[in-house]
C-alpha positions as CSV (number, residue, x, y, z in Angstrom):
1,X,189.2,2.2,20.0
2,X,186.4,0.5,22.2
3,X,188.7,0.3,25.0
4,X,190.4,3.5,24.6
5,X,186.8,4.8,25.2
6,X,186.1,3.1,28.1
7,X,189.0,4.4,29.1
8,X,191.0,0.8,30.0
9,X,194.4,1.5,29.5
10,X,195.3,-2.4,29.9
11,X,193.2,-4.0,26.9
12,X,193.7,-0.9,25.1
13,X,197.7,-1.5,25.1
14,X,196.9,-5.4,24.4
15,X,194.7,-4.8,21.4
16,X,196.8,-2.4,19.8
17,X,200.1,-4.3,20.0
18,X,198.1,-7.1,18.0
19,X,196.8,-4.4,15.6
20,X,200.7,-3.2,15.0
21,X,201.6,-6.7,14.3
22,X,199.0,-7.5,12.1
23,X,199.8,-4.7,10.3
24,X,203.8,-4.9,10.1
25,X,203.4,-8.3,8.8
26,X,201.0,-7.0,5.8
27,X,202.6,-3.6,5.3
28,X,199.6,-1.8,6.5
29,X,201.3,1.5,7.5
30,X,198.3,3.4,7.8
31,X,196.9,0.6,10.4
32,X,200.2,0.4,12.2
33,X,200.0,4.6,12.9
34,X,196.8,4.2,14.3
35,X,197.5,1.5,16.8
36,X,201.1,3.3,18.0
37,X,198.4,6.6,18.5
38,X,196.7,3.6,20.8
39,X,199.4,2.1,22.7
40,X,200.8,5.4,23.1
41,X,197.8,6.6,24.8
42,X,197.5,2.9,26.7
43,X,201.0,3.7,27.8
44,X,200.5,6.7,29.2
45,X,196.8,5.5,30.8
46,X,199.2,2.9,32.8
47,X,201.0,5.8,34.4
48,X,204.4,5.8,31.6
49,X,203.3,9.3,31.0
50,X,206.4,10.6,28.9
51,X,206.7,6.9,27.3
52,X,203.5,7.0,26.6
53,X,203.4,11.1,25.0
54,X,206.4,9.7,22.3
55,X,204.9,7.0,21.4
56,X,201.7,8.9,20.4
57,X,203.7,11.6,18.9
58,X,205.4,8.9,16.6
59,X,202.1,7.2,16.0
60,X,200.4,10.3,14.8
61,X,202.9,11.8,12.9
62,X,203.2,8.3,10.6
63,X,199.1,9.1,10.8
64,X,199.5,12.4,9.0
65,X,202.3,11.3,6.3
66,X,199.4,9.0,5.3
67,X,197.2,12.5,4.3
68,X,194.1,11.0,5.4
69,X,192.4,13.5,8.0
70,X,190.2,10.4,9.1
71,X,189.8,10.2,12.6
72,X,192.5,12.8,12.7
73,X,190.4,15.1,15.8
74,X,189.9,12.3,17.9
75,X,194.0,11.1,17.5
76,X,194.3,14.9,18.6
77,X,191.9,14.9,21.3
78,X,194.1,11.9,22.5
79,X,197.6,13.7,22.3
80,X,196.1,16.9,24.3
81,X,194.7,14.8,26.8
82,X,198.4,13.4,27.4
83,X,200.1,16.3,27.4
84,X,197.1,18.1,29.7
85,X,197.7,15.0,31.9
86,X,201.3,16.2,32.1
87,X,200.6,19.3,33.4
88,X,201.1,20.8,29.9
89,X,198.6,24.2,28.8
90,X,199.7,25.9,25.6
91,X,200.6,22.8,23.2
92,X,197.1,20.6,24.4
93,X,195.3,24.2,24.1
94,X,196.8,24.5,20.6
95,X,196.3,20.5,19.2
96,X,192.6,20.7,20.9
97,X,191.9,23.9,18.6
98,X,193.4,22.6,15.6
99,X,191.2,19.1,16.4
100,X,188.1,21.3,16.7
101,X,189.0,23.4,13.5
102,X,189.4,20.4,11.9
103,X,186.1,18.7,13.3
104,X,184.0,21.7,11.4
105,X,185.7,21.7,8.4
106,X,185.6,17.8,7.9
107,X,182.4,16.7,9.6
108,X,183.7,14.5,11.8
109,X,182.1,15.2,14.7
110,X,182.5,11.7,16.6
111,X,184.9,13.0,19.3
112,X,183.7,16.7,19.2
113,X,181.9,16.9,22.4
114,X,185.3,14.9,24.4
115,X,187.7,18.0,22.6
116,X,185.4,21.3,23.8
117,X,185.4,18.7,27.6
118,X,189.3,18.4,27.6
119,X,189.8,21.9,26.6
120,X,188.0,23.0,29.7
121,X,189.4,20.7,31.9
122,X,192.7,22.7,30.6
123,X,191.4,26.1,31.2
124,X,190.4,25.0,34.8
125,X,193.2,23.7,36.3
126,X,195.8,25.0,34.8
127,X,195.0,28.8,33.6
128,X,191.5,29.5,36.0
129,X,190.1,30.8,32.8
130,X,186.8,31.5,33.5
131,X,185.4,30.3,29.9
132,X,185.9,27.0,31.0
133,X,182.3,26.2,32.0
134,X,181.4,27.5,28.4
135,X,183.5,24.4,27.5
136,X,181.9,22.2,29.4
137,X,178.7,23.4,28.3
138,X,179.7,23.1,24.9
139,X,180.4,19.5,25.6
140,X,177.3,18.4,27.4
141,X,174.8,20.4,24.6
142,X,177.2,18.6,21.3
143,X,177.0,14.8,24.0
144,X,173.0,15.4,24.3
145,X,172.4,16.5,20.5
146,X,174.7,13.2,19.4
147,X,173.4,11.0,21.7
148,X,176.5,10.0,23.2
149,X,175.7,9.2,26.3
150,X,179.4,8.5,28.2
151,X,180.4,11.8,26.7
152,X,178.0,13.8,27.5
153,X,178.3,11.9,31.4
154,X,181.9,12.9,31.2
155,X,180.9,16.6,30.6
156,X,178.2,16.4,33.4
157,X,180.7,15.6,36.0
158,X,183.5,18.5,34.6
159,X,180.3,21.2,35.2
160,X,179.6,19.1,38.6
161,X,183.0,19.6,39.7
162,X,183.3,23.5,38.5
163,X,180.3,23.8,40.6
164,X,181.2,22.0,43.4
165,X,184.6,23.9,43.8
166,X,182.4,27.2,43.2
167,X,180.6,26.1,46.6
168,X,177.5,25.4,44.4
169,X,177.5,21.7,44.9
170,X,173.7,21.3,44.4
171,X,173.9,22.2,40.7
172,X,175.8,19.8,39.9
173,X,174.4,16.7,41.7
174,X,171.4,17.7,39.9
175,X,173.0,17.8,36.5
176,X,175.1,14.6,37.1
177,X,172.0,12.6,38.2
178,X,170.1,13.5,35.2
179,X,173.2,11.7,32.9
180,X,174.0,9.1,35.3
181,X,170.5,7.8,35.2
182,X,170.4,7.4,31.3
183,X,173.0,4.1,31.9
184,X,171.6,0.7,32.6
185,X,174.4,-1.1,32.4
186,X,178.6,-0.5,32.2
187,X,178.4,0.2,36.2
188,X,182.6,-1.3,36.3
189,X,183.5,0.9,33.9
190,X,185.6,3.9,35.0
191,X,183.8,6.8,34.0
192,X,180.3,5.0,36.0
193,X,182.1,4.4,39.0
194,X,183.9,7.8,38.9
195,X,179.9,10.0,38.0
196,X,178.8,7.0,41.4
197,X,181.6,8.5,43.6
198,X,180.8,12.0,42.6
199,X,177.0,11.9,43.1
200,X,177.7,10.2,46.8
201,X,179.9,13.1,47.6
202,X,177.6,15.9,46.6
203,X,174.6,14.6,47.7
């Protein structure tokens, strides 16, 4: 999970094949769903896209025959990220509003900010809808009231980008800078070096 959310495909895919054979050898079959939802995300992150999208879909159904809703928005958030990846609209749209649903009702907030994000990523390049900067909105006010600092970065740069394709580049440099500068360390990791880039070309 650590990896997944520093978004390194690689170590994400090493740790969760040792998690699945941990867990085959001790029968853990709710541990062995949740590391096929990893390396099926890992898989995909290494550019086996459609490999990758099974693998989750395998992982996450085996997730849900367990009944256990833990973490069950953020497995979500994963699979519509995939598919959105893929060029896919109506089924991410669909798993990120049953994730979100799901976030309310349960409480599990952890990965709430990263779902309204993705959504609006969604709405933007695939359907122009214009309520995707009220997604990404969403995102930055959940990232800032939970403290979560690389999600609410990764909403910063979605709003700096809407902006900057609007022609109102300024707004978003500003906003960007403001979450950049809350990091004092993690400057390899991918989402840093992509907010770096971004802030260099609107500046």
């Amino acid at each position: 999970m650590l990896h997944q959310l520093r978004r390194d495909g690689r170590r994400t895919r090493e740790f969760a094949a040792a998690a699945d054979a941990l867990a085959a050898e001790h029968r853990f079959s709710f541990w062995r769903a949740g590391a096929n939802v990893f390396a099926g995300w890992a898989a995909a992150a290494c550019g086996k896209a459609e490999e990758g999208a099974e693998q989750l879909r395998r992982g996450l159904l085996d997730w849900l025959a367990t009944e256990s809703v833990t973490y069950q928005s953020y497995f979500l958030g994963l699979f519509a990220e995939v598919l959105g990846a893929q060029g896919q609209v109506r089924e991410p749209l669909r798993l990120l509003d049953e994730a979100l649903a799901l976030a309310q009702q349960t409480g599990e907030g952890l990965f709430e900010a990263e779902l309204h994000r993705l959504r609006g990523e969604i709405m933007r390049h695939d359907v122009n809808d214009p309520r995707a900067e009220e997604n990404f909105r969403r995102a930055l006010d959940t990232a800032r009231r939970q403290e979560a600092k690389s999600l609410e970065l990764r909403a910063a740069m979605s709003l700096a980008r809407l902006f900057r394709d609007r022609g109102q580049p300024k707004r978003g440099v500003d906003l960007l800078r403001d979450a950049f500068g809350r990091f004092s360390e993690g400057w390899h990791t991918p989402d840093l070096r992509e907010a770096a880039a971004l802030v260099a070309e609107l500046a």
